[in-house]
LUMLUM-142767 format. One line per field, with one value per residue: x, y, z of N, C-alpha, C in turn; residue in one letter. Coordinates in Angstrom, 3 decimals. Example, Ala and Ser with C-alpha at 12.3 -4.5 7.8 and 13.67 -1.06 7.14 Angstrom:
<marpas>
nxx: 13.190/12.850
nyy: -5.690/-2.250
nzz: 7.800/7.080
caxx: 12.300/13.670
cayy: -4.500/-1.060
cazz: 7.800/7.140
cxx: 13.200/12.900
cyy: -3.300/0.030
czz: 7.800/7.870
residu: a/s
</marpas>
This chain:
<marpas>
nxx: 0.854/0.757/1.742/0.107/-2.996/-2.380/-2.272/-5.320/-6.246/-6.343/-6.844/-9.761/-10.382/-9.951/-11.875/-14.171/-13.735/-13.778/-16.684/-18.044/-16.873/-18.124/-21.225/-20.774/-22.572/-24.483/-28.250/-31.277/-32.997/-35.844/-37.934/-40.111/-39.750/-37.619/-38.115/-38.076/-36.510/-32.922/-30.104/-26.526/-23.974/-21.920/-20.798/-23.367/-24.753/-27.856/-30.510/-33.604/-35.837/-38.338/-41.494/-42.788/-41.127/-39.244/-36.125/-34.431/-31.218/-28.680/-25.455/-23.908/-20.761/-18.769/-16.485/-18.631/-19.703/-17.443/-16.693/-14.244/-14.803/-16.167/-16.883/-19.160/-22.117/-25.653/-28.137/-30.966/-33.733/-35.026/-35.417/-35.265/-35.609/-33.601/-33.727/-31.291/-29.752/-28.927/-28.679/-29.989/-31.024/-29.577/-31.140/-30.258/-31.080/-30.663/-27.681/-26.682/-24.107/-21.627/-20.471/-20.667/-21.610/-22.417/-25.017/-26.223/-26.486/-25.136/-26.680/-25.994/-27.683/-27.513/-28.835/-32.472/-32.074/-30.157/-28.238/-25.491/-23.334/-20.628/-18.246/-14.999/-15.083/-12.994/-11.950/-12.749/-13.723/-17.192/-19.605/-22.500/-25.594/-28.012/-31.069/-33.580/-34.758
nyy: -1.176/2.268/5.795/7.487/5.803/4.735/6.991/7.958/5.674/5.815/8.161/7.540/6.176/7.819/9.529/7.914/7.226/9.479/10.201/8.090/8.937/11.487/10.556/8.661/8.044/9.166/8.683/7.644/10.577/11.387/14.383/15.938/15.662/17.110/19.304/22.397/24.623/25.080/25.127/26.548/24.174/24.882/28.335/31.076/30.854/29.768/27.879/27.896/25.749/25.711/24.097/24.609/24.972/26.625/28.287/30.223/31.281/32.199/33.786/31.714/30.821/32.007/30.575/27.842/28.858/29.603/31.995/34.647/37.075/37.862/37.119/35.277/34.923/35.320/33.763/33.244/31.568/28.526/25.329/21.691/18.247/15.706/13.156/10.189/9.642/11.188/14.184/17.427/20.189/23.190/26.092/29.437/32.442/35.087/36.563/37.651/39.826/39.136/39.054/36.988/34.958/32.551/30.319/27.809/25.236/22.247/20.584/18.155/15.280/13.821/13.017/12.948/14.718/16.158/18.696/19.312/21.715/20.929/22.680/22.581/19.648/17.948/17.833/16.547/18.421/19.835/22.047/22.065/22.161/21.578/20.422/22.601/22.325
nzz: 0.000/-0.502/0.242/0.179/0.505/2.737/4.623/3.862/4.891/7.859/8.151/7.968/9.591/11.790/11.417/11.931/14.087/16.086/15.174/16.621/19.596/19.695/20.311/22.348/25.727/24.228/24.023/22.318/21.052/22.398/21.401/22.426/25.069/25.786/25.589/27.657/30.687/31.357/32.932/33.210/33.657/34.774/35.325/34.848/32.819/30.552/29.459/27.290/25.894/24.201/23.795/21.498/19.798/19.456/20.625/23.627/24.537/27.008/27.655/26.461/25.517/23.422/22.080/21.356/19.127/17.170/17.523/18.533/18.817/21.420/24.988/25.800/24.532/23.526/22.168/20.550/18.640/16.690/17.614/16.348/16.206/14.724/12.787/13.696/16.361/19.828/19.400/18.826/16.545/16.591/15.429/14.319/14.468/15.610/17.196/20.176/21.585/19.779/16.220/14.959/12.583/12.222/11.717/12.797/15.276/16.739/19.823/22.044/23.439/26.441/28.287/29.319/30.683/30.675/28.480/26.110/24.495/22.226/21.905/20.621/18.448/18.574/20.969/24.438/25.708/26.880/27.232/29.813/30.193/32.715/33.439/34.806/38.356
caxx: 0.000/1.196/1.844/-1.552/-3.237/-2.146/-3.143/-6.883/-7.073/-5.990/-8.040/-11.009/-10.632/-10.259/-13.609/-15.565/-13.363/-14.597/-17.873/-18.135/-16.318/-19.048/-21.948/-20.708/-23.484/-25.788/-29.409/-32.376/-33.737/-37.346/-37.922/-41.408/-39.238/-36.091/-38.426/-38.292/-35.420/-31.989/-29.340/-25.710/-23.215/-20.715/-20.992/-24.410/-25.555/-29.558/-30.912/-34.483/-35.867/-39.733/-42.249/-43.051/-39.799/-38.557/-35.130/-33.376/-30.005/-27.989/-24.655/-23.070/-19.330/-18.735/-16.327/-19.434/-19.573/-16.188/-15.960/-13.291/-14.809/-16.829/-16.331/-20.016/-23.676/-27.231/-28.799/-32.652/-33.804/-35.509/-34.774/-35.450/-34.975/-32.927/-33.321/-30.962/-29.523/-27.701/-28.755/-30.999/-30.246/-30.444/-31.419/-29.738/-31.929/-30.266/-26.733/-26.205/-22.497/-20.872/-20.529/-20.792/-22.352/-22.616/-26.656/-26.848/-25.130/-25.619/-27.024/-26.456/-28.176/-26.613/-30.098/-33.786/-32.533/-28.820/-27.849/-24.674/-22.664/-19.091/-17.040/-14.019/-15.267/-11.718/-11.455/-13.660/-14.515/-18.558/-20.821/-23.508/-26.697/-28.890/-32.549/-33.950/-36.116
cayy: 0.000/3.820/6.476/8.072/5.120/4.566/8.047/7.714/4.928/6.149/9.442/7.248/5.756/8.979/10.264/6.814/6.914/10.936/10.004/7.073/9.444/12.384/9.763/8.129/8.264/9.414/7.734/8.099/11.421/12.309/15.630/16.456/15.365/18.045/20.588/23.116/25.206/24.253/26.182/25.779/23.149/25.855/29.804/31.524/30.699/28.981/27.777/27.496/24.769/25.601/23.204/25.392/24.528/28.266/28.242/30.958/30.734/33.110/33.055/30.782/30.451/32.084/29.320/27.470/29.319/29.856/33.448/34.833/38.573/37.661/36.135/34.982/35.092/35.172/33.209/33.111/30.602/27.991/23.732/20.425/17.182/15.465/11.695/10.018/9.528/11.942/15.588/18.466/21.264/24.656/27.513/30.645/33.575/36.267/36.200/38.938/39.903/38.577/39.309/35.537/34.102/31.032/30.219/26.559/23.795/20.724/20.587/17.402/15.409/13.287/11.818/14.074/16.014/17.357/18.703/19.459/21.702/20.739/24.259/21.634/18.396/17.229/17.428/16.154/19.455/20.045/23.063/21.069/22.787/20.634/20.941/23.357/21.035
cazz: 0.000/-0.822/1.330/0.398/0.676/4.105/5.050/3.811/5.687/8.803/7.977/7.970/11.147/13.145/11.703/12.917/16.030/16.125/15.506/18.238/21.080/19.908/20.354/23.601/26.363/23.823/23.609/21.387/21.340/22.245/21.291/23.321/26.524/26.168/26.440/29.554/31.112/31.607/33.904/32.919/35.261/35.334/35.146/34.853/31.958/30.423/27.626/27.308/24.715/24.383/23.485/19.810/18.929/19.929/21.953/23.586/24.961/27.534/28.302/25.973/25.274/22.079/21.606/20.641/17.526/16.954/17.756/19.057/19.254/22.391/25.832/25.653/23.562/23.696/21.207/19.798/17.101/16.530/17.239/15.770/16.656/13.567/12.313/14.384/17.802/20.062/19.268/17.418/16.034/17.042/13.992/15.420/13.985/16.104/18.100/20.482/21.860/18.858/15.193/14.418/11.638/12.289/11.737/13.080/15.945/17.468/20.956/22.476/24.549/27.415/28.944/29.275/31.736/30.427/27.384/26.207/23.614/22.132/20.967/19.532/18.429/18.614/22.402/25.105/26.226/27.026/28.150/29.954/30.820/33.565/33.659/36.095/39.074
cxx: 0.894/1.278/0.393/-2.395/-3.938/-3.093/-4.296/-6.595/-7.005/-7.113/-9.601/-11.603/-10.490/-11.059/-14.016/-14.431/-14.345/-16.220/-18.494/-18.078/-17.755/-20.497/-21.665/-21.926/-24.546/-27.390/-30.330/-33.353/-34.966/-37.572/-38.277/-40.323/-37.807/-36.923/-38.537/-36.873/-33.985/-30.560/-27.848/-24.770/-22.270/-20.889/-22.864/-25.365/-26.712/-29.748/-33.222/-34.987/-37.431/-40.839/-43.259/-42.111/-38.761/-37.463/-34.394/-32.471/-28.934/-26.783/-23.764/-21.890/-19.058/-17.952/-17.164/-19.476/-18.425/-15.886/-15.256/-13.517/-15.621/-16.424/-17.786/-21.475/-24.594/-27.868/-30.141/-32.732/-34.731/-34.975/-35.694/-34.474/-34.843/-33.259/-31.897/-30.509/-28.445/-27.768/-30.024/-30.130/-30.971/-29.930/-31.483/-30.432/-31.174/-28.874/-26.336/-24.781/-21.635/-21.248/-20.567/-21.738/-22.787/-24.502/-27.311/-25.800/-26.305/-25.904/-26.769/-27.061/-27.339/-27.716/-31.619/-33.336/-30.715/-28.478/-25.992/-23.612/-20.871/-18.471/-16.133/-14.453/-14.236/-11.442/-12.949/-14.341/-16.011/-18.735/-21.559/-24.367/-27.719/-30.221/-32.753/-35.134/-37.173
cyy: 1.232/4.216/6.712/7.173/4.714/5.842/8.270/6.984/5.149/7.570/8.502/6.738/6.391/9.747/9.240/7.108/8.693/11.147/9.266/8.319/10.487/11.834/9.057/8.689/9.348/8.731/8.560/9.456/11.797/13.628/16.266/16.298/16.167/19.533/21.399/23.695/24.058/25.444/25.396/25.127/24.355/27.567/30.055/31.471/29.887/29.163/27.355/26.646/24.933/24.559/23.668/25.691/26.223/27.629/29.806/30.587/32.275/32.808/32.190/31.038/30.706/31.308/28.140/27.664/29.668/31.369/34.045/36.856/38.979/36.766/34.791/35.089/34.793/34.912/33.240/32.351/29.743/26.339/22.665/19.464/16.280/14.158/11.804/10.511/10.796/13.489/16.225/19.649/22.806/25.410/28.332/31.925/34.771/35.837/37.659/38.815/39.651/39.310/38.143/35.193/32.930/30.744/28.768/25.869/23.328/20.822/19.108/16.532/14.085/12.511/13.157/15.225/16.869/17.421/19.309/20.321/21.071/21.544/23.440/20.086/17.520/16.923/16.677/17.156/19.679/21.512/22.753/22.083/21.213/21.260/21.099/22.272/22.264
czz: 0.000/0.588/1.589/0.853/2.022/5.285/4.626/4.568/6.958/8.868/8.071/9.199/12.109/12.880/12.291/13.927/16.650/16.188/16.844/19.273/20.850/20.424/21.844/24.633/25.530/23.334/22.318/21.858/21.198/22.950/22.121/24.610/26.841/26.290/27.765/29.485/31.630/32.295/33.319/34.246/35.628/34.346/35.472/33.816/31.627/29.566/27.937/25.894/24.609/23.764/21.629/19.081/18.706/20.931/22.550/24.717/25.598/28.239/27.710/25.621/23.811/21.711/20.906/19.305/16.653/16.538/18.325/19.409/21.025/23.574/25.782/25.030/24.205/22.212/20.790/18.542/17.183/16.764/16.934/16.065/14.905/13.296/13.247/16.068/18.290/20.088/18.626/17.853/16.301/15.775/14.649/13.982/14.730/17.640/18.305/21.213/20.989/17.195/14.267/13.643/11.415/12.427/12.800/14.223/16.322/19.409/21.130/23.524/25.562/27.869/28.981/30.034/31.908/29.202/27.022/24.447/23.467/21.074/20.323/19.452/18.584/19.914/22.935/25.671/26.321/27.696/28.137/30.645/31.249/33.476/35.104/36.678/38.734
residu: x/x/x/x/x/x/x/x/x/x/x/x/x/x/x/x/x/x/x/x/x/x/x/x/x/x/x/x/x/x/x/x/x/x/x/x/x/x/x/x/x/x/x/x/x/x/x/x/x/x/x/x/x/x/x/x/x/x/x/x/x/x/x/x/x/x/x/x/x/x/x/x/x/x/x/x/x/x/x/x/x/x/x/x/x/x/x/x/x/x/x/x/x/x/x/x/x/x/x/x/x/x/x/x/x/x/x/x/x/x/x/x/x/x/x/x/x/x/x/x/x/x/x/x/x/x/x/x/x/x/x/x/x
</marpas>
């Protein structure tokens, strides 16, 4: 086998390994059941997920979006829960603190009652928002 060769195949097995690790402790998501408030594990930040498929989001880690002009955002948009396991997607209609463009991410979910973004898919890093009792 080639050099190249070698390197596709190696490139192919640290997306499925990338995929797997992003997927770890993720189950089947029902939608109706992530609705409600959610407080984040660390800092001050909340995301609300409403049941008319409205979200807004305060507080977030412009790392999320990969902005670098902000320490943190306030989001508004819209989410959907996607064909498969593991996440939905939040439709960012309006990002305040930032100049970010970014329109869309992945929320995921961890179990009904924590969700979780990931700013570098490459690390293990999380910003986990818990649902408010």
């Amino acid at each position: 086998m080639d050099e190249v060769g070698r390197r596709r195949r190696a490139a192919r097995a640290l997306v499925g390994l990338a995929a797997f690790v992003a997927c770890v402790g993720c189950g089947t998501v029902d939608a109706a059941s992530l609705a409600g408030e959610y407080v984040a594990r660390e800092g001050e930040g909340g995301l609300t997920l409403a049941a008319d498929g409205t979200f807004a989001a305060a507080g977030v880690p412009a790392a999320v979006l990969e902005a670098a002009d902000a320490g943190s955002v306030d989001l508004i948009g819209t989410w959907e829960h996607l064909d498969g396991p593991g996440f939905v997607y939040l439709s960012i209609d309006e990002v305040v603190g930032s100049s970010s463009r970014v329109r869309g991410v992945q929320l995921y979910v961890a179990d009904d009652d924590e969700v979780f973004f990931r700013p570098d898919p490459d690390r293990a890093e999380r910003v986990v928002y818990e649902r408010r009792p």
